[in-house]
C-alpha positions as CSV (number, residue, x, y, z in Angstrom):
1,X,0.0,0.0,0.0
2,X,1.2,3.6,-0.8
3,X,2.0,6.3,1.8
4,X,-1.0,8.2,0.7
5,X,-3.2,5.7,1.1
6,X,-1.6,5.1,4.6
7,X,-2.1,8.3,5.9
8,X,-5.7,9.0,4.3
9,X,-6.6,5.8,6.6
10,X,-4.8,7.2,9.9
11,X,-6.5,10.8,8.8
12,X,-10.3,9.0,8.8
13,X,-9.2,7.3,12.2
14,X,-8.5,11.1,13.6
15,X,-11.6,12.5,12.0
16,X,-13.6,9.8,13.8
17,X,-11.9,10.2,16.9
18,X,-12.4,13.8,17.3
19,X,-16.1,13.1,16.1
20,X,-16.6,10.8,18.9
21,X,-14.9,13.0,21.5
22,X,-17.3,15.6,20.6
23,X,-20.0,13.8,21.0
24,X,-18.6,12.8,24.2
25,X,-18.7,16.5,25.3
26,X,-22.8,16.3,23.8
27,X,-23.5,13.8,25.7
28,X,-23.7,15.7,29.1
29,X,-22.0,12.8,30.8
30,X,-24.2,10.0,28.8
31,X,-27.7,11.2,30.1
32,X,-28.1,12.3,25.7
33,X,-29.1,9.0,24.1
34,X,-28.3,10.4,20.4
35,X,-24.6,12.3,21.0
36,X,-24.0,8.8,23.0
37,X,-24.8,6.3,20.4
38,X,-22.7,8.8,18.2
39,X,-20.0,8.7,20.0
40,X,-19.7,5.2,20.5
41,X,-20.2,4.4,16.8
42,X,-17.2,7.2,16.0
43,X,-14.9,5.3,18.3
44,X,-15.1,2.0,17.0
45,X,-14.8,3.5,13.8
46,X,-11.9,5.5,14.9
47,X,-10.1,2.2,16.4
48,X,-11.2,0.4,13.0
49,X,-9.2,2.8,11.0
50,X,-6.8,3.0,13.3
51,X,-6.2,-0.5,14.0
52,X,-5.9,-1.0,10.2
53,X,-3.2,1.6,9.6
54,X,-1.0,-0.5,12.2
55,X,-0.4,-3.1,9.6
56,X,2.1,-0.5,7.7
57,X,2.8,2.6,10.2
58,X,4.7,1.2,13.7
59,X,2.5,1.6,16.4
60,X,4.0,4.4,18.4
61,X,4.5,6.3,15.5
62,X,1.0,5.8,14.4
63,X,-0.4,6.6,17.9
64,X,1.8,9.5,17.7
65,X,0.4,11.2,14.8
66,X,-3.1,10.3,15.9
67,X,-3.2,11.2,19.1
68,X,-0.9,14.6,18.5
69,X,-3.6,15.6,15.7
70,X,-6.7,14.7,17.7
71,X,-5.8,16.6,20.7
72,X,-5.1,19.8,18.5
73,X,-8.5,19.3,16.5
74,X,-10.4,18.6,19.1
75,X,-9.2,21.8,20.8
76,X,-9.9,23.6,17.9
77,X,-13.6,22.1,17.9
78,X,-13.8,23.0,21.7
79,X,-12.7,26.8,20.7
80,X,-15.1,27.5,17.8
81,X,-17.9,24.8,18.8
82,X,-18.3,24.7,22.7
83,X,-17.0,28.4,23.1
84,X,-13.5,27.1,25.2
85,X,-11.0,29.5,25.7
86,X,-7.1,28.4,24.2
87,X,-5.1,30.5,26.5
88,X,-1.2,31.5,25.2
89,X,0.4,28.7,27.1
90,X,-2.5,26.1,25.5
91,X,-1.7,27.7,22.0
92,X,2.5,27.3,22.3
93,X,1.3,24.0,23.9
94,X,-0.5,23.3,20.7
95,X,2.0,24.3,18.3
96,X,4.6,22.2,19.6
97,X,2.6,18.7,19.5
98,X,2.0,20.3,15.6
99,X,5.9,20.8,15.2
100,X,6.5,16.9,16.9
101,X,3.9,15.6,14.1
102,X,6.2,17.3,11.5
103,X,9.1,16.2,12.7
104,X,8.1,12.8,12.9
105,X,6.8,12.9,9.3
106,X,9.5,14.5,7.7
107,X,12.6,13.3,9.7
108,X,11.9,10.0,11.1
109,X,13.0,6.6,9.0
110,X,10.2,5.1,11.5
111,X,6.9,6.5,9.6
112,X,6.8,3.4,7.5
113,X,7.8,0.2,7.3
């Protein structure tokens, strides 16, 4: 399989995962049957996807990017959708798990095997 193909897998896995974290926040701590079900249906998805990409990306690399991309969407979708405030120290924070996605992408031999 080709690195495109790859990373459009482990990009559908971090679009479901932030998705389902969302959903989470809907939820209101389960009592919302509908931003619930969501959420549980986005997280298998998420691991699916996921899960799948391990077959060609090692797994702490994979987790890496994932995880590092969630956390910055999801803040972004906790900024603009759920009116939470990104303080200076949060934004820096932010940009550095961005700049340690980059690095791992463009530097490391690990990406891909």
């Amino acid at each position: 399989m080709n690195l495109t193909a790859v990373y459009a897998v482990l990009v559908v896995a971090i679009v479901f995962e932030v998705l389902g974290t969302s959903a989470m926040q809907a939820a209101q701590h389960f009592t919302r049957l509908v931003p619930t079900a969501t959420m549980v249906v986005c997280y298998a998805i998420a691991f699916y996807f996921l899960s799948w990409s391990l077959r060609f990306v090692p797994v702490g690399i994979a987790y890496a990017i994932w995880s590092g991309l969630g956390i910055v969407l999801i803040s972004l979708v906790g900024y603009f959708v759920f009116g939470q405030k990104l303080d200076p120290a949060a934004i820096l924070g932010l940009g550095l798990i961005i700049a340690g996605v980059v690095v791992l992408n463009l530097f490391s031999k690990s990406t891909f095997h």
